[in-house]
Rosetta silent file (secondary structure, phi, psi, omega in degrees, C-alpha in Angstrom):
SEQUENCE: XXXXXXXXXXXXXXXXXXXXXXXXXXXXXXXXXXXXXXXXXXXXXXXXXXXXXX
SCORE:     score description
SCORE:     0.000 S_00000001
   1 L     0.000  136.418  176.746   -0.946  -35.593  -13.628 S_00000001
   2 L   -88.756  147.905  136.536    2.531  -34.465  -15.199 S_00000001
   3 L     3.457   81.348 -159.006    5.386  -34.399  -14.048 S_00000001
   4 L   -86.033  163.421  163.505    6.678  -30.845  -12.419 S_00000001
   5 L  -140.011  128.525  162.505   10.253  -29.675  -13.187 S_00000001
   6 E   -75.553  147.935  162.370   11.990  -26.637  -11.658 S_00000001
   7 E  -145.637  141.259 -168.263   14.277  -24.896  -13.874 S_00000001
   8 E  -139.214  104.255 -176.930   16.108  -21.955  -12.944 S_00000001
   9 L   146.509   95.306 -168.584   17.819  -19.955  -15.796 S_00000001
  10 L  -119.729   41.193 -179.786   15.603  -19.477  -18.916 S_00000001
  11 L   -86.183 -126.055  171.101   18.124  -17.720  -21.028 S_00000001
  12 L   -69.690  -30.446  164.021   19.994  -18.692  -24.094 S_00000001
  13 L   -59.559  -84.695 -169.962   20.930  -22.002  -22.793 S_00000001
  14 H   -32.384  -60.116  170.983   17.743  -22.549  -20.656 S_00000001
  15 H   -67.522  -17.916  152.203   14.817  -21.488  -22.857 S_00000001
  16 H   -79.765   -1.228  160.741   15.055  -24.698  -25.470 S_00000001
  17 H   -86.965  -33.503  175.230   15.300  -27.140  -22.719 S_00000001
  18 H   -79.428  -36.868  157.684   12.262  -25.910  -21.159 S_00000001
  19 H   -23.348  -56.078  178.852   10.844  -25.916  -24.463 S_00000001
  20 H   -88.144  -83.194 -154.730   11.359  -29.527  -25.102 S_00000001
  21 H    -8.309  -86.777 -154.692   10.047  -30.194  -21.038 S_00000001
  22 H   -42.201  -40.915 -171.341    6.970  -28.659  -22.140 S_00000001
  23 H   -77.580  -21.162  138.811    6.734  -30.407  -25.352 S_00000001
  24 H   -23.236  -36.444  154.568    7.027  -33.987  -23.428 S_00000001
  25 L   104.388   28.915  148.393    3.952  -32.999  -21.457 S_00000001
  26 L   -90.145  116.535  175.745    6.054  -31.688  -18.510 S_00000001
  27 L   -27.653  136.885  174.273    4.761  -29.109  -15.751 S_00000001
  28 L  -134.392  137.284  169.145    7.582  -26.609  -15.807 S_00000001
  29 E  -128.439  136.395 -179.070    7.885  -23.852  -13.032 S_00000001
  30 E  -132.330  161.544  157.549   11.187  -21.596  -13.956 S_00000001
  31 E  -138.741  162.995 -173.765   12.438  -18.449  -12.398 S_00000001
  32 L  -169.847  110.384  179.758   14.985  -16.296  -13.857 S_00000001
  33 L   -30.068  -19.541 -151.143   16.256  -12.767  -12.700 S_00000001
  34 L  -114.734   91.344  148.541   15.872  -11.189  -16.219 S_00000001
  35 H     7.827  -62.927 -172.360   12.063  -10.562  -16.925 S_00000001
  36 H   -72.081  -58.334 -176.633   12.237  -10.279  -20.666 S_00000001
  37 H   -56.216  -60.527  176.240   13.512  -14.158  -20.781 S_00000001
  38 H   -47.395  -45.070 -177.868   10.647  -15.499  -18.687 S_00000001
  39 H   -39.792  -27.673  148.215    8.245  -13.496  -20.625 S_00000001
  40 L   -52.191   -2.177 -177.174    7.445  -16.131  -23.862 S_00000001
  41 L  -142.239   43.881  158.451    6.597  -19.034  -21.614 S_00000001
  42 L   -71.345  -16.523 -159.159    3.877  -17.044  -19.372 S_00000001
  43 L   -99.750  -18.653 -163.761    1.283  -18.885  -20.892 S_00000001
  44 L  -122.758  -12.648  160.019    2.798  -22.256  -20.423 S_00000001
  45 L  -119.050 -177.137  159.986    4.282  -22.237  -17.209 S_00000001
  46 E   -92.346  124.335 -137.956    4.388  -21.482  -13.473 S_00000001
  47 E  -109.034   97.909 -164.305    6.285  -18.953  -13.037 S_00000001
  48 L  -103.169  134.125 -164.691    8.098  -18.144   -9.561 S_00000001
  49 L   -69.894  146.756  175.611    8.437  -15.080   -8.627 S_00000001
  50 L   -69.186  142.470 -171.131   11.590  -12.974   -7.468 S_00000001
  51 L   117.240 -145.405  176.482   11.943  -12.533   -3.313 S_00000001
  52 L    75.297 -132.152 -163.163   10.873  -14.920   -1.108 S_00000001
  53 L  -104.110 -178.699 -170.297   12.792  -17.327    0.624 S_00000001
  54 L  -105.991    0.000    0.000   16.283  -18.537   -0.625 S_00000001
């Protein structure tokens, strides 16, 4: 089983560190306010959605 990592911020900074997660063979679950960012890494992560709890 891998490894999960939260990450929360997948923007210019954000998206090549979750890049390299995933290519390490780490579970990644990100959230990020801005749609458009998460969208390229639907396929490869879990993706948590805006609302919920704080």
């Amino acid at each position: 089983m891998a490894e999960r990592v939260g990450f929360v911020g997948v923007g210019r900074m954000g998206a090549p560190m979750v890049r390299r997660l995933l290519a390490h063979g780490y579970e990644v679950v990100i959230r990020d306010v801005n749609d458009a960012a998460v969208a390229p890494f639907k396929e490869q992560v879990v993706i948590q959605e805006k609302g919920g709890g704080r």
